[in-house]
C-alpha positions in Angstrom: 19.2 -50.7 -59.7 18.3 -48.1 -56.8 15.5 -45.9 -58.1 16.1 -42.2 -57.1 13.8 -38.7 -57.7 15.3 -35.9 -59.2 13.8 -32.1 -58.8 14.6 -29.7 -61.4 13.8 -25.9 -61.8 13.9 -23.5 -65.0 12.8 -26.9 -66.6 11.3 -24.3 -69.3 14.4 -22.8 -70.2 17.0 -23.5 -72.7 19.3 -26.1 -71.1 16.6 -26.8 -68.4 14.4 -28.1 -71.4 17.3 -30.6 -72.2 18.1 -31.3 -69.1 14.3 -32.8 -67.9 13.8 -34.8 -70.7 17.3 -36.7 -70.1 16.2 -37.3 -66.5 12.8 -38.4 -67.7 14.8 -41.0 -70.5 17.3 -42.3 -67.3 16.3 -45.1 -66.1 18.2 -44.6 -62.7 15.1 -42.0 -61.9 11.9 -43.3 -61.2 10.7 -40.0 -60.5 11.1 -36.1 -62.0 9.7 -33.4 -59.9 9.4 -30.1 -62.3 9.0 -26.8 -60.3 7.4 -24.5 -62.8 5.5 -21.2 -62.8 3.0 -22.5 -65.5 2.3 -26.1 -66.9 4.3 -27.6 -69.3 3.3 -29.1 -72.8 4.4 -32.4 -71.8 3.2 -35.7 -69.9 5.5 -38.1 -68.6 4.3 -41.1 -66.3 7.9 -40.1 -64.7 6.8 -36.2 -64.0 5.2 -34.3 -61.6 4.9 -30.9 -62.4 4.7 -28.3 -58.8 3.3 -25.2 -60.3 4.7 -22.2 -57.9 6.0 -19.1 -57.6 9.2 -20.2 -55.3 7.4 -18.2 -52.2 6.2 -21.1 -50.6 9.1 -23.8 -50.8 8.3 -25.0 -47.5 5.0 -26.1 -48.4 6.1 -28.1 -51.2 6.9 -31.7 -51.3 10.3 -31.0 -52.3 11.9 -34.9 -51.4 14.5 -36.1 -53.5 18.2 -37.2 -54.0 19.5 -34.7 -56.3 18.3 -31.5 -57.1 19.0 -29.6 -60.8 18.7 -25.7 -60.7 18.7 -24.3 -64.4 17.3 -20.9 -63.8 18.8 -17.9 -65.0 17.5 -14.5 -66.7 19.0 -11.7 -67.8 18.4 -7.6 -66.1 16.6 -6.5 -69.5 14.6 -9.9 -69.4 14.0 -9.1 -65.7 13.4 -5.7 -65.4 15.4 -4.9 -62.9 18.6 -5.5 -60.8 16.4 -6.8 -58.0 14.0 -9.0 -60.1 17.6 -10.0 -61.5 18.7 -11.2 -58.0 15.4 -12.9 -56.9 15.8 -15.3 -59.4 19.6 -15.9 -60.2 19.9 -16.0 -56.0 17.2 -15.9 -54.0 15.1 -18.4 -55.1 18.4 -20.4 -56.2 19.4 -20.8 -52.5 16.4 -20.6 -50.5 15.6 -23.8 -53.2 18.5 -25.1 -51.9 17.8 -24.7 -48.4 14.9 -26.2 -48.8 15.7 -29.5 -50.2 18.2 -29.4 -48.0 16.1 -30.2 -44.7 13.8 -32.3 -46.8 16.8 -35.0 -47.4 18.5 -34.2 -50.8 21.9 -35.1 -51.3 23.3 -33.2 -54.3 22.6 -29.8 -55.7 23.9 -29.3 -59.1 23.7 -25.4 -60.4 24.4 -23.7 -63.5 26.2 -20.7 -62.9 28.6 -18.4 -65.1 32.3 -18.8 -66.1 32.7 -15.2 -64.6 31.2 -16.0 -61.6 33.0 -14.0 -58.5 31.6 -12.5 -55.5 34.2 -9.3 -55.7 33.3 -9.0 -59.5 33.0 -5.4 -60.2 30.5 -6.5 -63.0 26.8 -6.8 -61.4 26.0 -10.4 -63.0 29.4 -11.9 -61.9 29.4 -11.0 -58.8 25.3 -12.3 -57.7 26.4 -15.5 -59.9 29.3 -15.6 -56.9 27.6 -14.7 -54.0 24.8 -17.6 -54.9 28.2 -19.9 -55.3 29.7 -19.0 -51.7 26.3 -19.5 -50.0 25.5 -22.6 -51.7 29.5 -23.9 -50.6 28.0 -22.9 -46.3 24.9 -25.7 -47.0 25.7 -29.4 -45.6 24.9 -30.8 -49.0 27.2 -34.3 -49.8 27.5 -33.1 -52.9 27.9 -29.6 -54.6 27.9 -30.1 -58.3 28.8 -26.1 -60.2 28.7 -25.5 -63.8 30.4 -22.8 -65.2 29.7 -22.8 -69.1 30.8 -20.5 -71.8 28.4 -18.7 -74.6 25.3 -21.3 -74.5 24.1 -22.3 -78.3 20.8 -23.9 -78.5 17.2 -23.1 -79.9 16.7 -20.0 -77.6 13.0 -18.6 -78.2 14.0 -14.9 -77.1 15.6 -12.6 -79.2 19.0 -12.0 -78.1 20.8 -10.3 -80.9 23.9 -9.8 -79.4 24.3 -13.1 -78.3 23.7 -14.5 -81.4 26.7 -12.3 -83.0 28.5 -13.6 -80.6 27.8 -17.1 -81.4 28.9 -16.4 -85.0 32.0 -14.7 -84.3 32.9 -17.5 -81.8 32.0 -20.4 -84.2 34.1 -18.6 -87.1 37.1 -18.5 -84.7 36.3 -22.1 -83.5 39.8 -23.1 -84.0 41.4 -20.2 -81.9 39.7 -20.2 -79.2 40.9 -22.7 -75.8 38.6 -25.4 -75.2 37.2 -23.7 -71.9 36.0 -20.6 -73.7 34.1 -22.8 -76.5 30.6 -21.9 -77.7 29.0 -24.8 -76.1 25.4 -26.6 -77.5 23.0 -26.7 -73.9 22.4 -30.3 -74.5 26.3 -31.1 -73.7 25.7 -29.2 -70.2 22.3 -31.1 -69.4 24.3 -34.0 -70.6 27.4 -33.1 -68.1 25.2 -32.5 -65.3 23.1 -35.6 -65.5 26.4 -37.6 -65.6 27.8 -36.2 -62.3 24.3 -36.6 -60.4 24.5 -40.4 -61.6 28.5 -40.6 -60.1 27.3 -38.6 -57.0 30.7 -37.8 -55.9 30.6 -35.9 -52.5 32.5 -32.3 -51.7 32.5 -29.4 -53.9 32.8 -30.0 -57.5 33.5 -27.1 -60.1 33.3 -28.4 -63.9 34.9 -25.5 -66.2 33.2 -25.6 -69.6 35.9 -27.7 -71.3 35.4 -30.5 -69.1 31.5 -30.6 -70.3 32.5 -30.5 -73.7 
């Protein structure tokens, strides 16, 4: 079996958290690169943890075959629309860049189900413009997830959302399959199964399909 690296970021997050401890269980990596902003409470003899603040990619030993990017916020979480689009974009793409030169072969992103660069709606349309620049890299492969309402153990309080997430559940049986609440572990699940088939072109995998 050929041994590859993976390299995740927003490995602290809610489907990010899934999403490293299946690459750390696969036995097709022999190696998990976590780019994180603060350690994490876990040891693996599989994981490296590169603590950064995504300003000095270059510097970083960023080598790999496929590279997982899990990060996302919201503006309140943020603080602002441009704190917003430093992390949903810039740091998304210059990651990909990045990996990019130093030999990667597949970059697999989570992005929105509304994602659209001419969305009038502000989150849409930087969750577009990050797809469009990512679709101008030379990457093999180009792996985008576009999930519906996320359910999982979320440690921030997002009332809201979690009204949502009843109402949705309640009307389970309405609902099309592509508009599904949808449990983060079935998208960490999705996306580790299409780094392991490491189809090449453009790939865009609706929520339905994950479920």
């Amino acid at each position: 079996m050929s041994q590859r690296t993976a390299l995740i970021a927003g490995a602290s997050g809610l489907t990010g958290s899934f999403l490293l401890q299946k690459l750390l269980d696969a036995p097709e990596y022999n190696a998990v690169k976590a780019l994180v902003r603060k350690p994490l409470p876990i040891t693996h003899p599989k994981l490296e943890q590169i603590i950064t603040r995504f300003d000095d990619l270059p510097e970083l030993n960023l080598q790999c075959e496929d590279v997982f990017c899990c990060m996302g916020t919201t503006i309140a979480t943020a603080g602002s629309k441009e704190a917003f689009r430093r992390v949903d974009l810039e740091i998304p793409l210059a990651l990909a860049r990045e990996a990019r030169k130093q030999g990667a072969q597949h970059y697999l992103l989570i992005s929105a189900m509304g994602a659209n660069e001419k969305s009038m709606i502000f989150y849409n349309r930087i969750k577009g413009e990050l797809e469009r620049e990512l679709r101008q890299l030379d990457y093999p492969g180009l792996f985008i997830f576009h999930p519906s309402m996320l359910d999982g153990p979320r440690t921030e309080n997002r009332t809201g959302e979690r009204i949502g997430q009843a109402l949705m559940r309640a009307l389970d049986f309405l609902i099309p399959k592509n508009y599904k609440i949808i449990h983060v572990e079935k998208v960490a699940q999705s996306m580790l199964q299409h780094a392991l088939q490491a189809k090449s072109g453009v790939h865009v995998i609706p929520s339905g399909e994950m479920q």
